[in-house]
MILOFI-241285 format. One record per residue (C-alpha): residue number from 1; residue in three letters; x, y negated, z. Coordinates in Angstrom, 2 decimals, always signed. Each point is the difference from the previous one (the first is absolute). Example, Ala and Ser with C-alpha at 12.3 -4.5 7.8 and 13.67 -1.06 7.14 Angstrom:
<recs>
<rec n="1" res="ALA" c1="+12.30" c2="+4.50" c3="+7.80"/>
<rec n="2" res="SER" c1="+1.37" c2="-3.44" c3="-0.66"/>
</recs>
This chain:
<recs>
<rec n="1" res="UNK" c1="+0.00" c2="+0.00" c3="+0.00"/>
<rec n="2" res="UNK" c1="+0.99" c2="-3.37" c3="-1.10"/>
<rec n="3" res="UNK" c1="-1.60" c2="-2.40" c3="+2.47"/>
<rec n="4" res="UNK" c1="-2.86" c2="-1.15" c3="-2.00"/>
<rec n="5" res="UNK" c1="-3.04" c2="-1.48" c3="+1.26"/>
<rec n="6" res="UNK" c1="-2.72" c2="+1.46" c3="-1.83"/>
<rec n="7" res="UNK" c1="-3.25" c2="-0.33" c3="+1.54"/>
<rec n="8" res="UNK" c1="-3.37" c2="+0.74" c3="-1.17"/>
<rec n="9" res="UNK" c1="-2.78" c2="-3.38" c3="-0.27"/>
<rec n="10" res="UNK" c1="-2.85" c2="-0.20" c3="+1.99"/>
<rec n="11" res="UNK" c1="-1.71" c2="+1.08" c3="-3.26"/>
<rec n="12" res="UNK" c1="+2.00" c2="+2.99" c3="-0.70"/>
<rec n="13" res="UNK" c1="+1.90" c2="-0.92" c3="-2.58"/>
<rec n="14" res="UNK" c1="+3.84" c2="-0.02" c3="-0.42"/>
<rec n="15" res="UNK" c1="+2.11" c2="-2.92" c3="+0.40"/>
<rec n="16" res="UNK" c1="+1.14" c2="-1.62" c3="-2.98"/>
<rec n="17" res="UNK" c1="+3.75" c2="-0.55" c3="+2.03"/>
<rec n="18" res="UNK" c1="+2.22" c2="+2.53" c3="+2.48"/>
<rec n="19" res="UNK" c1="+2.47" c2="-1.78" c3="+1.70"/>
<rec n="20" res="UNK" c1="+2.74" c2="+0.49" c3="+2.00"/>
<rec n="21" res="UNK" c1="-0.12" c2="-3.17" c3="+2.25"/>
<rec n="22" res="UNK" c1="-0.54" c2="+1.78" c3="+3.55"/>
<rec n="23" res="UNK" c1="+3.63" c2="+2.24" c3="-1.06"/>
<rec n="24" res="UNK" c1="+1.92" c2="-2.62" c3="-1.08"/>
<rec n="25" res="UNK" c1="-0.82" c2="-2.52" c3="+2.89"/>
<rec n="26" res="UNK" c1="+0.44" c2="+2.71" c3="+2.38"/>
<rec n="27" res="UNK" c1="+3.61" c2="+0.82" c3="-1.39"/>
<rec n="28" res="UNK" c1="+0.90" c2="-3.66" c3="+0.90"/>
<rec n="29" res="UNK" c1="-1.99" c2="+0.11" c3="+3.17"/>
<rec n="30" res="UNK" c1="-1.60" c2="-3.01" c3="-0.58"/>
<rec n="31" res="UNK" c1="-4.19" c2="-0.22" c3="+1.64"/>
<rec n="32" res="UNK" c1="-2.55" c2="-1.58" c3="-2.41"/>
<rec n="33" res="UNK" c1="+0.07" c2="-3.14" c3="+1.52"/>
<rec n="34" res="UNK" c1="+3.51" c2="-0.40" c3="-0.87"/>
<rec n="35" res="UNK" c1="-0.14" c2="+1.09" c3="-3.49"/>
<rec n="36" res="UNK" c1="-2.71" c2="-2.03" c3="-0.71"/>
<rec n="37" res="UNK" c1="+1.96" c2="-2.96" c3="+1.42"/>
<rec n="38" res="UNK" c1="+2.67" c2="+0.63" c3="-2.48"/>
<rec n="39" res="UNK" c1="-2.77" c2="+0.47" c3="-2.98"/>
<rec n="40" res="UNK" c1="-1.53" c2="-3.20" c3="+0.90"/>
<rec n="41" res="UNK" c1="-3.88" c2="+1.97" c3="+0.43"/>
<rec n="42" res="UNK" c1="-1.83" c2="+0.63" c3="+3.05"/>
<rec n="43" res="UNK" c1="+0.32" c2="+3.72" c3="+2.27"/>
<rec n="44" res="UNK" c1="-3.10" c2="+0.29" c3="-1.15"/>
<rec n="45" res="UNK" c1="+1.28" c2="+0.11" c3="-3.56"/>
<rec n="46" res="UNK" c1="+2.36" c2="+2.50" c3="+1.16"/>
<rec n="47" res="UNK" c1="-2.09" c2="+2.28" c3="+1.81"/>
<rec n="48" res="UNK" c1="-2.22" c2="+0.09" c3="-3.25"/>
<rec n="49" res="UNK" c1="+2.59" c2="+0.58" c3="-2.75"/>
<rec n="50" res="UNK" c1="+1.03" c2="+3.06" c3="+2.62"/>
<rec n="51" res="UNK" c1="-3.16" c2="+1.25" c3="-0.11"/>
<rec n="52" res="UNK" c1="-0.76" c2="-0.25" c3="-3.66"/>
<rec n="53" res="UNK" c1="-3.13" c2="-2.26" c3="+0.98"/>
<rec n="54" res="UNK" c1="+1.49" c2="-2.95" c3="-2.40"/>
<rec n="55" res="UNK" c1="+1.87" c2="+0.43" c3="-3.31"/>
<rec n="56" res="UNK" c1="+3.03" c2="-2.93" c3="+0.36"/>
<rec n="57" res="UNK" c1="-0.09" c2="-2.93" c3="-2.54"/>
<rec n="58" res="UNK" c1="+3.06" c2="-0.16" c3="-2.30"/>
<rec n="59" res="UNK" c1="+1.44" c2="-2.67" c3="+2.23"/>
<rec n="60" res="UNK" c1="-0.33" c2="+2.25" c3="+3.26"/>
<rec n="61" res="UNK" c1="+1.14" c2="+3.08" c3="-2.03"/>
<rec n="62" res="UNK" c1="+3.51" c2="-2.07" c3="-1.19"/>
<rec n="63" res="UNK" c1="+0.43" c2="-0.92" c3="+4.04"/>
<rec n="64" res="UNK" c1="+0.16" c2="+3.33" c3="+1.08"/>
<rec n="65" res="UNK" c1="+2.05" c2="+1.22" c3="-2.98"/>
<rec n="66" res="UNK" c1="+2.51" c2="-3.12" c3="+1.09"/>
<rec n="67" res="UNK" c1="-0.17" c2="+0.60" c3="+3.90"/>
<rec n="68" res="UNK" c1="+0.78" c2="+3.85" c3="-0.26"/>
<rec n="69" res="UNK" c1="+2.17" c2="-0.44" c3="-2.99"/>
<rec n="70" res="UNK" c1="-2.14" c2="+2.57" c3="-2.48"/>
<rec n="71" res="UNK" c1="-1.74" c2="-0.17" c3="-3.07"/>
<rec n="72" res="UNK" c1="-3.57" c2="-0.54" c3="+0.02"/>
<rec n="73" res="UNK" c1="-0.33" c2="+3.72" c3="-1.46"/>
<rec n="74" res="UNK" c1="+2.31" c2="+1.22" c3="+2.52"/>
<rec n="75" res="UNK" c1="-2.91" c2="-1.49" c3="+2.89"/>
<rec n="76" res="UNK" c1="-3.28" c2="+0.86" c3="-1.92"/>
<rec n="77" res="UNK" c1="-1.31" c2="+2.90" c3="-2.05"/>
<rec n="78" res="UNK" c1="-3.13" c2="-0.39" c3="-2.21"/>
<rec n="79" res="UNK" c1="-2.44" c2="+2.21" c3="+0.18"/>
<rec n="80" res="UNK" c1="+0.44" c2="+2.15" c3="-3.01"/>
<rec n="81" res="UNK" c1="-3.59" c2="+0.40" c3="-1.14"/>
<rec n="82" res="UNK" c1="-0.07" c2="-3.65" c3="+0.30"/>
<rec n="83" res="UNK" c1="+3.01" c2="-0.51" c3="-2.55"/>
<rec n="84" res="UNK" c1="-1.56" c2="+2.91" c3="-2.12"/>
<rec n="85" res="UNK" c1="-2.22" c2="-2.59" c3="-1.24"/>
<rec n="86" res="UNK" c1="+2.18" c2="-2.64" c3="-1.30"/>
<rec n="87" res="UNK" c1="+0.23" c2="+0.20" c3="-3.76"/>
<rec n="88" res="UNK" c1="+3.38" c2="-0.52" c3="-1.84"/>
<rec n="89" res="UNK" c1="-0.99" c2="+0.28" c3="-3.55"/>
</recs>
């Protein structure tokens, strides 16, 4: 196992995003309040990004790729029926 958040919705449906947010910020022992000092969001941002309640904007997506010195990609997975649907032709 990787780490990866990935929660079912309220609904039952999969998350669109798996991250690895609660690993990482463990690894550098840092709490939620402190990494969401350093992102410039609230805990509360934190706690729901963990969770897979709330899919980060671009901005707060390039903050935590910066702050734990990763590629976006290397943080969050798609879902992979989700990107089954994009169309490259």
């Amino acid at each position: 196992m990787d780490g990866r958040v990935q929660l079912g919705s309220s609904d039952g449906r999969r998350r669109l995003i798996a991250n690895r947010l609660p690993v990482l910020r463990a690894e550098r022992r840092w709490s939620q309040a402190e990494l969401a000092d350093r992102i410039n969001v609230s805990r509360q941002t934190v706690v729901s990004l963990e969770s897979g309640r709330y899919e980060p904007t671009l901005k707060i997506a390039m903050r935590l790729a910066v702050v734990f010195g990763q590629s976006i990609e290397e943080i969050f997975t798609p879902d992979p029926a989700d990107i089954a649907r994009v169309r490259t032709e």
